[in-house]
DRENGULO-114833 format. One line per field, with one value per atom (N, C-alpha, C): x, y, z; atom name. Coordinates in steps of 0.2 Angstrom, whole numbers, m for minus. Layout:
N
east: c(X	...)
north: c(Y	...)
up: c(Z	...)
name: c(CA	...)
END
This chain:
354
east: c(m153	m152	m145	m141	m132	m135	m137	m135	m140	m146	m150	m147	m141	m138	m133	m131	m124	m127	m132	m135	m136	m139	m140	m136	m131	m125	m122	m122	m120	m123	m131	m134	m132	m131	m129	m122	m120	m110	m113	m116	m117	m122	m127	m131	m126	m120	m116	m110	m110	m104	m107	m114	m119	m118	m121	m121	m117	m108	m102	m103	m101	m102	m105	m112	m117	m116	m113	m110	m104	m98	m91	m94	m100	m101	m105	m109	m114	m109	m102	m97	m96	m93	m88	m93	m99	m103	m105	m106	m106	m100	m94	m88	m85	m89	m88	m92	m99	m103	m102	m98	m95	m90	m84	m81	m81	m86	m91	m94	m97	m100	m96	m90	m86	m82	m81	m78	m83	m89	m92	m93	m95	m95	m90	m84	m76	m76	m79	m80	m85	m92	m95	m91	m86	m85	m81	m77	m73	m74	m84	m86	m86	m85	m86	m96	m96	m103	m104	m100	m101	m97	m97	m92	m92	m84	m82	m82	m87	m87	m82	m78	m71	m77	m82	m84	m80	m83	m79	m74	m71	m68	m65	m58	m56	m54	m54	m51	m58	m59	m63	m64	m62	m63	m67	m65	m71	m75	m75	m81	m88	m87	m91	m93	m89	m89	m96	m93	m100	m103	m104	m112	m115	m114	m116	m122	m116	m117	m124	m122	m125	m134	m133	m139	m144	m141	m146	m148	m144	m145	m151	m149	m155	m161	m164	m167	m171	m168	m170	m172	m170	m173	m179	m179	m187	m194	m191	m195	m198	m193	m195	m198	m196	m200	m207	m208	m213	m219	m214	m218	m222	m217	m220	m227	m227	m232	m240	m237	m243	m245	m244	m245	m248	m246	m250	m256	m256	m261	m268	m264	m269	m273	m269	m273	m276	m283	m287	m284	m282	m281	m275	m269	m263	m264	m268	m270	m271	m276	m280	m273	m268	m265	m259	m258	m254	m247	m244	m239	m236	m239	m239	m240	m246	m247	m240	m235	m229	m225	m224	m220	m221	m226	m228	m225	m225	m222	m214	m213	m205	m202	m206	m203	m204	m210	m208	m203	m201	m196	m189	m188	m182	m183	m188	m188	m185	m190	m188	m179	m178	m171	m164	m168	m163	m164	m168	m168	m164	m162	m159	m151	m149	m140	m140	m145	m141	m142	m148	m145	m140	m139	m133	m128	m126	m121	m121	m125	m125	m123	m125	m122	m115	m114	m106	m103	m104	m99	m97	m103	m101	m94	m98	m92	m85	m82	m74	m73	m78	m79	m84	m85	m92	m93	m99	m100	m107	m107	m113	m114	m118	m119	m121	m119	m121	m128	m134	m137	m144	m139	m140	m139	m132	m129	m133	m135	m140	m147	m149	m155	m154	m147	m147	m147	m144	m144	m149	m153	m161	m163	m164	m169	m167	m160	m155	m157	m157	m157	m166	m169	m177	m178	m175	m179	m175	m169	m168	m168	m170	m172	m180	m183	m188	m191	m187	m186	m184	m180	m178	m182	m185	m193	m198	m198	m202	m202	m195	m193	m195	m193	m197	m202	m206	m215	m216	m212	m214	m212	m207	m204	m210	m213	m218	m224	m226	m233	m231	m224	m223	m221	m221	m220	m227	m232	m238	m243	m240	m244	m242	m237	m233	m235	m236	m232	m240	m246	m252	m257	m258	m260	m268	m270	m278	m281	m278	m277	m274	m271	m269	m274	m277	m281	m284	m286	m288	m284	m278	m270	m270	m267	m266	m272	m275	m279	m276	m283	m279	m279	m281	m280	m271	m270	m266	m262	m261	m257	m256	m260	m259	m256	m256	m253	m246	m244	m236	m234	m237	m229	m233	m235	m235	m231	m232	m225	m218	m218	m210	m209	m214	m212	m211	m213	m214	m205	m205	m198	m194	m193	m187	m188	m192	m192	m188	m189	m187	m178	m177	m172	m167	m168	m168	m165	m170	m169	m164	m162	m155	m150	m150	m144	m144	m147	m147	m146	m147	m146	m136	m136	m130	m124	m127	m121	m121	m129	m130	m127	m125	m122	m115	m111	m105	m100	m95	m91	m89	m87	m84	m80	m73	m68	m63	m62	m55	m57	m56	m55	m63	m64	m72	m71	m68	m68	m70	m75	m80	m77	m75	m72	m77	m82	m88	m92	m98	m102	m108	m108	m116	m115	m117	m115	m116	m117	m118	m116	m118	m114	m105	m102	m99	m91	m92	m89	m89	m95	m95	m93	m92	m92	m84	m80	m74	m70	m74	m70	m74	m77	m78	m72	m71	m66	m64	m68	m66	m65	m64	m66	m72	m73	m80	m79	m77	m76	m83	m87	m94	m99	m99	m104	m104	m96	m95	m99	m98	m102	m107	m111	m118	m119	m116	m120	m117	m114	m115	m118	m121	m128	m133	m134	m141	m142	m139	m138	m136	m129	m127	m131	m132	m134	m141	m146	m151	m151	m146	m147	m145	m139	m137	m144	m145	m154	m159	m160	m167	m165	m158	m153	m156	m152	m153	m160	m163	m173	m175	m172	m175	m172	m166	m160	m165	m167	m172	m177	m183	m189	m189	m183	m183	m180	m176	m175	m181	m185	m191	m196	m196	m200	m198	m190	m188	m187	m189	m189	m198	m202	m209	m210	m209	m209	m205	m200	m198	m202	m205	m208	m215	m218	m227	m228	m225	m227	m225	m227	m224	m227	m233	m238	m235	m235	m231	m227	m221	m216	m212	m213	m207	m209	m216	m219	m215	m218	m216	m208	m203	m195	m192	m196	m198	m198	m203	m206	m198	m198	m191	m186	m184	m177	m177	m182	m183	m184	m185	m184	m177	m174	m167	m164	m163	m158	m160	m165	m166	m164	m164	m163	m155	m152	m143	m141	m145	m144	m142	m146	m149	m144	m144	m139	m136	m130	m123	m122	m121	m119	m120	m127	m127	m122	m124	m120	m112	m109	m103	m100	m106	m103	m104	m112	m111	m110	m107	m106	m99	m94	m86	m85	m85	m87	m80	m74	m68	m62	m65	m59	m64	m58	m62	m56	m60	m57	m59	m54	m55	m62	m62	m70	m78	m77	m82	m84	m84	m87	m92	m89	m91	m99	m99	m104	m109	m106	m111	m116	m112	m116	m119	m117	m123	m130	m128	m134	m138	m136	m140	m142	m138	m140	m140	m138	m138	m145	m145	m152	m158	m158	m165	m166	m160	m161	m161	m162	m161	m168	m168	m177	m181	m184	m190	m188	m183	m180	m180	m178	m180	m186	m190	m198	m201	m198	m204	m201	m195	m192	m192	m195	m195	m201	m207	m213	m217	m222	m226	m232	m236	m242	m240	m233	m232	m231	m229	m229	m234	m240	m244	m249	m248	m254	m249	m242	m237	m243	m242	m244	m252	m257	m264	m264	m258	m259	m258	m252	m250	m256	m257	m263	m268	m271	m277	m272	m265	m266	m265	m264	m264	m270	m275	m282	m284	m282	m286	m280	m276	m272	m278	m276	m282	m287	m290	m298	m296	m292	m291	m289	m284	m284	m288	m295	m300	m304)
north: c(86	87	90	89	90	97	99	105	109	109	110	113	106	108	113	112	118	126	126	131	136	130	133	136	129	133	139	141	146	152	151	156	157	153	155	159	156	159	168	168	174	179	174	179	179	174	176	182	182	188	194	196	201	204	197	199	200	197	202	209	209	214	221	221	225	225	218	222	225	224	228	234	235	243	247	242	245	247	240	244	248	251	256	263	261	267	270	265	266	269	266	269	276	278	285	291	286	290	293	287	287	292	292	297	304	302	312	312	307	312	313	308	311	320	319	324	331	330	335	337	332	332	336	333	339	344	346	352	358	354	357	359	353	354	361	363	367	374	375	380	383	391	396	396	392	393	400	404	408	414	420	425	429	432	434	442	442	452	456	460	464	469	472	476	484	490	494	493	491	490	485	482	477	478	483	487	485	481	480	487	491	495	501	501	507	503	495	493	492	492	495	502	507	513	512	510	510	506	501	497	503	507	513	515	518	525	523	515	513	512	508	508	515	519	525	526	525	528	522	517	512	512	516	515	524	529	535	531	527	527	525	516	515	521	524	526	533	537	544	541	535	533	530	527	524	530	535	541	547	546	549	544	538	534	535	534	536	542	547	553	555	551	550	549	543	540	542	546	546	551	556	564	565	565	564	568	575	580	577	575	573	566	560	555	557	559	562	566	569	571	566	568	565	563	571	570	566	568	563	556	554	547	545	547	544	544	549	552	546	544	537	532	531	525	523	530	532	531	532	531	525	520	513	510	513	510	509	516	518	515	513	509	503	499	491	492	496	498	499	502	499	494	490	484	479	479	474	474	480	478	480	483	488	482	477	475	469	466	461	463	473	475	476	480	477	472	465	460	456	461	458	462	469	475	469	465	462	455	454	446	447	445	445	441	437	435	435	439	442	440	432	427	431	428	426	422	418	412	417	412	412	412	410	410	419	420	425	431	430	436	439	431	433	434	433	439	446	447	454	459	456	458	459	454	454	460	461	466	472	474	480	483	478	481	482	479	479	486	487	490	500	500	504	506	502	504	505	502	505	511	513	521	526	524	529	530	523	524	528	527	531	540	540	549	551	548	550	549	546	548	553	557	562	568	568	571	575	570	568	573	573	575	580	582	592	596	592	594	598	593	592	599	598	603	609	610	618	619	615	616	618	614	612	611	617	615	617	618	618	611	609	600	596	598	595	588	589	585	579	584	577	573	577	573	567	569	566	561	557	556	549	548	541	535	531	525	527	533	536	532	537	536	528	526	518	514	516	512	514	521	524	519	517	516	509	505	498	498	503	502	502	506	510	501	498	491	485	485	480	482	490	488	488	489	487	477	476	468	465	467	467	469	473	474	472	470	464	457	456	449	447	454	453	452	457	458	450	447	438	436	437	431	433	441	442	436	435	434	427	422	416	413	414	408	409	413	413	409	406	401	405	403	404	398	399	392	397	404	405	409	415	420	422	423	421	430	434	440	447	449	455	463	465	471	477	473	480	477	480	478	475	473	470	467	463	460	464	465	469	467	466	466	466	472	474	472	471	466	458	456	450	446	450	448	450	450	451	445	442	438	431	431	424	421	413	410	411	419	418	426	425	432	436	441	446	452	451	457	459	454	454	455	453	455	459	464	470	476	475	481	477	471	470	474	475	479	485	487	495	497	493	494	493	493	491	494	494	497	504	505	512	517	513	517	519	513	514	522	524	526	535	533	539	543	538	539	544	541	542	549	550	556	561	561	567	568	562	566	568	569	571	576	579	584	590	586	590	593	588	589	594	593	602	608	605	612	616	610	615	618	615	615	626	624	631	635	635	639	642	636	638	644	641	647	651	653	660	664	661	665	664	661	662	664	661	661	664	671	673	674	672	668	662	661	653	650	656	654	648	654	651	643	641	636	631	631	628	627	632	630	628	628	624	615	614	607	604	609	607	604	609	608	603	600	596	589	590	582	582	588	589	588	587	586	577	575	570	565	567	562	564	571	569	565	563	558	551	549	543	541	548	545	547	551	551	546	542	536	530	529	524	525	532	534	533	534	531	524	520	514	509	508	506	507	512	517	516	511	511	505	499	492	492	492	491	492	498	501	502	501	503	507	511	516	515	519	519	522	525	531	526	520	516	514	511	511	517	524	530	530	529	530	522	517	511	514	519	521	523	529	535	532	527	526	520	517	510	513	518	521	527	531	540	543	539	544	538	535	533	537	539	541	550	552	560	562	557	560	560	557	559	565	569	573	578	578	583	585	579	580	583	582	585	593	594	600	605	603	609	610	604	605	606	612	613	611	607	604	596	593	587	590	597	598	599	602	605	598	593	587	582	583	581	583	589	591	590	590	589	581	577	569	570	574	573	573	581	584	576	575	569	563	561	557	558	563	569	567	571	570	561	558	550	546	550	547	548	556	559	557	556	553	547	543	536	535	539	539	542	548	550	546)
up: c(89	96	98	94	96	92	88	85	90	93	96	102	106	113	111	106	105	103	101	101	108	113	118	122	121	124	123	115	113	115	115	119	125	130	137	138	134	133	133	126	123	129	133	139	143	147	150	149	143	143	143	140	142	148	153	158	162	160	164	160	154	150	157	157	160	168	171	178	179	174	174	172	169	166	172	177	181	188	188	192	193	186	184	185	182	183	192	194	202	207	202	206	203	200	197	199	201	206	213	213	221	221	215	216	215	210	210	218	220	226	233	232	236	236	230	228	228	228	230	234	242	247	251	248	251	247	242	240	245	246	251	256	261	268	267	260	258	259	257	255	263	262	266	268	274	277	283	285	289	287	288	287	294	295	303	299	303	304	307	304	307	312	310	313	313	318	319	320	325	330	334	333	338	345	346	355	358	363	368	371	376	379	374	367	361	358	359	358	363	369	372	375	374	372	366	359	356	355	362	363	366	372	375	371	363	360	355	353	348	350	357	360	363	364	362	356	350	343	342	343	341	345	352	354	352	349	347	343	334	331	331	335	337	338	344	348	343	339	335	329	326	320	322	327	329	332	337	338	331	326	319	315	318	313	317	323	328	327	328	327	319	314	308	309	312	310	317	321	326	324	318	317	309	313	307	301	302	296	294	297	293	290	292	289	283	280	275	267	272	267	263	260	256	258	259	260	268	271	279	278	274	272	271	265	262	271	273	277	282	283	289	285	279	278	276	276	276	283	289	298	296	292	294	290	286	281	287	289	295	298	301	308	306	301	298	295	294	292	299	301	309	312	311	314	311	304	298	302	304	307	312	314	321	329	328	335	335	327	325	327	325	325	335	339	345	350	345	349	347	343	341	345	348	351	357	360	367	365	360	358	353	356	352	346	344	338	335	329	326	320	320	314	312	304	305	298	298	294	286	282	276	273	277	276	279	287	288	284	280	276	272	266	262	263	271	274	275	276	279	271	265	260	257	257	255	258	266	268	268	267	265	261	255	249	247	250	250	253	260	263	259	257	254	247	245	234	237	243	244	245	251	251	247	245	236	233	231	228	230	238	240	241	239	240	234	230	224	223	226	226	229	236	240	236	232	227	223	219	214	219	222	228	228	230	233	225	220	214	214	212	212	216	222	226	226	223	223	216	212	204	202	202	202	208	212	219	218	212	212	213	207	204	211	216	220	223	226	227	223	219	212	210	209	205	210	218	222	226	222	227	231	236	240	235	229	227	222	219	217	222	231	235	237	236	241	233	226	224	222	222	223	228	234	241	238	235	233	226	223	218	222	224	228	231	236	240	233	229	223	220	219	215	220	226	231	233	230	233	224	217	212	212	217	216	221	229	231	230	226	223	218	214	209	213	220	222	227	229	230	228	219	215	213	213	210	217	221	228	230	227	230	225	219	212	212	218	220	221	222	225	232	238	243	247	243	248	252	251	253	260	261	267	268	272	276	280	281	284	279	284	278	283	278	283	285	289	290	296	299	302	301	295	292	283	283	276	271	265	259	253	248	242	240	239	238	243	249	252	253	251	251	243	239	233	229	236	236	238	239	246	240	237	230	226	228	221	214	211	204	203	197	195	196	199	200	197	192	188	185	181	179	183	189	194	198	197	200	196	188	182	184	185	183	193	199	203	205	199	197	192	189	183	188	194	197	203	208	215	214	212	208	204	197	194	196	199	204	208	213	216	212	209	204	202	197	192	199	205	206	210	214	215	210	204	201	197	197	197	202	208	212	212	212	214	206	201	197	197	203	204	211	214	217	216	210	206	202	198	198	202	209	212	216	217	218	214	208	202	203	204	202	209	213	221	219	216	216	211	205	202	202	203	205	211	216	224	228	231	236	244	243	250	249	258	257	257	253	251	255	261	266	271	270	272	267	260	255	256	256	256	263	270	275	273	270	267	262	258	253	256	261	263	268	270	275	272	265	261	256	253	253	257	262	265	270	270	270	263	257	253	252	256	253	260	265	268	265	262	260	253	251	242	242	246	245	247	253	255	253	248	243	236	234	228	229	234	237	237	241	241	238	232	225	222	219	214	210	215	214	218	217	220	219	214	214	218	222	228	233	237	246	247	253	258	262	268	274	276	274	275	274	271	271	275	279	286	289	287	291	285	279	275	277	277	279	286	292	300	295	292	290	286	281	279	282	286	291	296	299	306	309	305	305	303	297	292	297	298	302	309	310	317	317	310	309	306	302	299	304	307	311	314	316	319	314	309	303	300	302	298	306	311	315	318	318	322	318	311	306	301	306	302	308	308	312	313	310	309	312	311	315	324	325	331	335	332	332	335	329	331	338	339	345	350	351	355	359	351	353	357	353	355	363	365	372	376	376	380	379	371	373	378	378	382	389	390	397	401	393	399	400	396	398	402	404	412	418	419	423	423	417	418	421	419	421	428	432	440	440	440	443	444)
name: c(N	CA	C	N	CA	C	N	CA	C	N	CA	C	N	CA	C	N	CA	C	N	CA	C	N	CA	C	N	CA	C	N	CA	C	N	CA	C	N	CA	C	N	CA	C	N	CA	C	N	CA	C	N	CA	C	N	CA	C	N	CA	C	N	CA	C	N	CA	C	N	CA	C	N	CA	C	N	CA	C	N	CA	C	N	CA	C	N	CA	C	N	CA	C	N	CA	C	N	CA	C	N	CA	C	N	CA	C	N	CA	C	N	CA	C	N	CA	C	N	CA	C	N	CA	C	N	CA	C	N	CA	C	N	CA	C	N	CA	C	N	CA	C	N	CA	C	N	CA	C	N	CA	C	N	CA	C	N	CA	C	N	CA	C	N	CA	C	N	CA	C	N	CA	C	N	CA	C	N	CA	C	N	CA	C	N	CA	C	N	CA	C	N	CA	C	N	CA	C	N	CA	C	N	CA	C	N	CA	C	N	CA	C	N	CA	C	N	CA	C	N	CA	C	N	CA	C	N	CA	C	N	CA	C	N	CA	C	N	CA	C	N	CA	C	N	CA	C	N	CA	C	N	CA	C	N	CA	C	N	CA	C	N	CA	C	N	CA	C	N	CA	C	N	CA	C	N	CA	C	N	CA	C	N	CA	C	N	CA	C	N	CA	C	N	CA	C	N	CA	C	N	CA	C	N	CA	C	N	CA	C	N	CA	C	N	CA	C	N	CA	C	N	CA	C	N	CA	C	N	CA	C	N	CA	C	N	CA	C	N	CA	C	N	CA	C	N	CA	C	N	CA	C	N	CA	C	N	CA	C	N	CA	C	N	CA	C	N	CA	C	N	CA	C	N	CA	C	N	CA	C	N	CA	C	N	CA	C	N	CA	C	N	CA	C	N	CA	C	N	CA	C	N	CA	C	N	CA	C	N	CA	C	N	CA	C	N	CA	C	N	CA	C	N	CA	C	N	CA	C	N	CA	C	N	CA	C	N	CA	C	N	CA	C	N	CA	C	N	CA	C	N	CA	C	N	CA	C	N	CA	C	N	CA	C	N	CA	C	N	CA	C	N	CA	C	N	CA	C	N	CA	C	N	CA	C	N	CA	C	N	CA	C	N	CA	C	N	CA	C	N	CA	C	N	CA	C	N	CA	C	N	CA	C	N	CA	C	N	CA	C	N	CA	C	N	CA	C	N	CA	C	N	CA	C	N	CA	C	N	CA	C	N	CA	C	N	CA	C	N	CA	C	N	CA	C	N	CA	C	N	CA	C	N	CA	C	N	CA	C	N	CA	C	N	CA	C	N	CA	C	N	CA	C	N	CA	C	N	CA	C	N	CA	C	N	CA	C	N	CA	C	N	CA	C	N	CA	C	N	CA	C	N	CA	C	N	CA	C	N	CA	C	N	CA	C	N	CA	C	N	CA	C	N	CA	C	N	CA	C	N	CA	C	N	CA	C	N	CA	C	N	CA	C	N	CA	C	N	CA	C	N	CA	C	N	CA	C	N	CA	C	N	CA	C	N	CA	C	N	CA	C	N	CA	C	N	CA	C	N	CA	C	N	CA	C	N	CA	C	N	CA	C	N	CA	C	N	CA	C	N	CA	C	N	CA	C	N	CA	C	N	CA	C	N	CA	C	N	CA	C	N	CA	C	N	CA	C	N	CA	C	N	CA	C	N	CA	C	N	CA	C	N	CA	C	N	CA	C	N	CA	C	N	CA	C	N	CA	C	N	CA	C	N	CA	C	N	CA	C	N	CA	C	N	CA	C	N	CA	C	N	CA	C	N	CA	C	N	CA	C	N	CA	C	N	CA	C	N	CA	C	N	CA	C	N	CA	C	N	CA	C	N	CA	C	N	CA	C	N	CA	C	N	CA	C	N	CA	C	N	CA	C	N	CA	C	N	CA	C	N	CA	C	N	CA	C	N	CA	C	N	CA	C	N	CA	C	N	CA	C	N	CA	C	N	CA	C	N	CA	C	N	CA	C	N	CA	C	N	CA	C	N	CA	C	N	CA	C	N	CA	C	N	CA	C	N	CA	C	N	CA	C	N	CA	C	N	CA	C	N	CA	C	N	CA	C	N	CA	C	N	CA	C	N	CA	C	N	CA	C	N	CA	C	N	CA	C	N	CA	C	N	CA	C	N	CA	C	N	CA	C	N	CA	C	N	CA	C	N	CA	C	N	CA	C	N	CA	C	N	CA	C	N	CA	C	N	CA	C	N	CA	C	N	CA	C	N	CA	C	N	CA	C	N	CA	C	N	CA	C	N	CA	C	N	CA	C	N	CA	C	N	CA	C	N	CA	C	N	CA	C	N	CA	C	N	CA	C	N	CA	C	N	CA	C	N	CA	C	N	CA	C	N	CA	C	N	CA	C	N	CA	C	N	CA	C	N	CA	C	N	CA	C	N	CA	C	N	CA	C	N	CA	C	N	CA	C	N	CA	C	N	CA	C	N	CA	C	N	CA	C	N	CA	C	N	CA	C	N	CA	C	N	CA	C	N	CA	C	N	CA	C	N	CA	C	N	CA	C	N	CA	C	N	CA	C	N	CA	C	N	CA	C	N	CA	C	N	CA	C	N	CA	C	N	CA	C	N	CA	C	N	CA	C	N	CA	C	N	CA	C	N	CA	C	N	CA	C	N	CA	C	N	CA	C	N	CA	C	N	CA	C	N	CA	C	N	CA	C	N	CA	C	N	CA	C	N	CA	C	N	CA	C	N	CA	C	N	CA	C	N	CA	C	N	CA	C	N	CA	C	N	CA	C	N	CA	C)
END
């Protein structure tokens, strides 16, 4: 019995020290949780939740000046791209073709393109201090860069078409046909949403605890990714391998597929000619819209210049509001079906008050 009690006792001694054992441990392990999650917490409060847009302009009296200037541009761009897609789609013979198909979904690319900064940048002219959330940044980034690797894409489909119908105009139709067409501008929209998404991921795995001020009117990579707690030396080559050399690459095929194209017209074609270098010059000079000012401003993420701001207008809000103005003041079949649409909607006024 005595060795029996002593036994037990010993057991309980040996369960009791376990059991301080196991709560000094579940302690210790709790007050370290606690200290981690405090510590994290102050690291969040830390973290840059908004960035303050310098914008064009701190003078109140030239930023309303260009709320003015802005608000015609942005309501020309509406109004001329929206009037290009209608007029597509209203006319049987330009639906049908190829190149106006691309061409309507190029107005829409513009259109959705002007809407990503232009009325953020509008309603910052009016307030004296021009936020906007972390959350909005990386939306504005996302459909930037969606909406313009889209476009590029899409110039070089239009590229691809006038090669096609100048180069090969028997075959044109057959080459070009519509399942052809509607899977071009669904590649072109696939790799602007692929290419999107890097520049999100390049920006969201960032640290932001210091200076919250992006010296531009709209957020972007290449300012926002200056303004991060560490070194972005690596994430500056990795969105000049993507965005840059992106824009470089689809530049100089295209700057190639119209050097053939005006090599083939000067030696096969002399019917034509001048319709054909008509068409040319009206998507040349739309696409050095679009890629100087990217080739610019991803191309050299390491320095800024003054001049940057002049290239971010041109390419969020100059080229949307120039192409429907290039594609229709120097193509006669877009003026030509202008005009049929007016007249029909002429006559169904008049029918409509008779």
């Amino acid at each position: 019995f005595h060795y029996l009690l002593s036994s037990r006792i010993r057991c309980n001694f040996f369960s009791l020290c376990i059991s301080l054992k196991y709560s000094l441990f579940q302690f210790n392990f709790h007050s370290r949780g606690l200290r981690m999650l405090s510590s994290l917490k102050g690291g969040n409060d830390s973290r840059v939740m908004e960035f303050v847009l310098l914008g064009l302009s701190s003078t109140w009296e030239l930023q309303l000046l260009l709320f003015l200037i802005f608000s015609m541009f942005y309501m020309a761009i509406v109004l001329g791209n929206i009037l290009i897609i209608v007029t597509v789609k209203a006319d049987g013979h330009l639906i049908q073709s190829p190149m106006y198909f691309f061409l309507a979904h190029l107005s829409f690319i513009d259109l959705c393109l002007g809407c990503v900064t232009v009325p953020k940048m509008l309603g910052d002219f009016l307030h004296q201090r021009k936020i906007i959330s972390f959350p909005g940044c990386l939306a504005q980034i996302y459909f930037l860069h969606f909406l313009g690797a889209s476009e590029m894409f899409l110039l070089t489909v239009m590229a691809y078409d006038r090669y096609v119908a100048i180069c090969n105009p028997l075959h044109y139709l057959t080459v070009m046909h519509r399942q052809l067409c509607f899977n071009l501008v669904a590649a072109s929209w696939f790799g602007g949403f692929l290419h999107s998404i890097t520049q999100v991921l390049l920006v969201i795995q960032l640290p932001f605890c210091g200076p919250n001020e992006l010296d531009n009117f709209y957020c972007d990579v290449p300012q926002v990714i200056k303004l991060a707690c560490m070194d972005t030396y690596v994430v500056e080559v990795l969105m000049v391998s993507n965005s840059g050399l992106l824009s470089l690459i689809c530049f100089l095929i295209l700057l190639l597929s119209y050097a053939v194209i005006l090599a083939t017209l000067r030696t096969r074609f002399r019917q034509g000619q001048s319709k054909a270098l008509s068409t040319c010059a009206s998507h040349l000079t739309v696409v050095s819209l679009i890629f100087v000012p990217c080739v610019f401003i991803y191309l050299r993420p390491f320095c800024s210049f003054p001049v940057d701001k002049v290239f971010s207008v041109f390419y969020t809000v100059i080229t949307p509001l120039l192409n429907p103005l290039i594609y229709t003041l120097r193509n006669s079949e877009m003026k030509t079906a202008m005009r049929k649409m007016r007249k029909k909607y002429a006559v169904s006024c008049f029918l409509a008050k008779g």
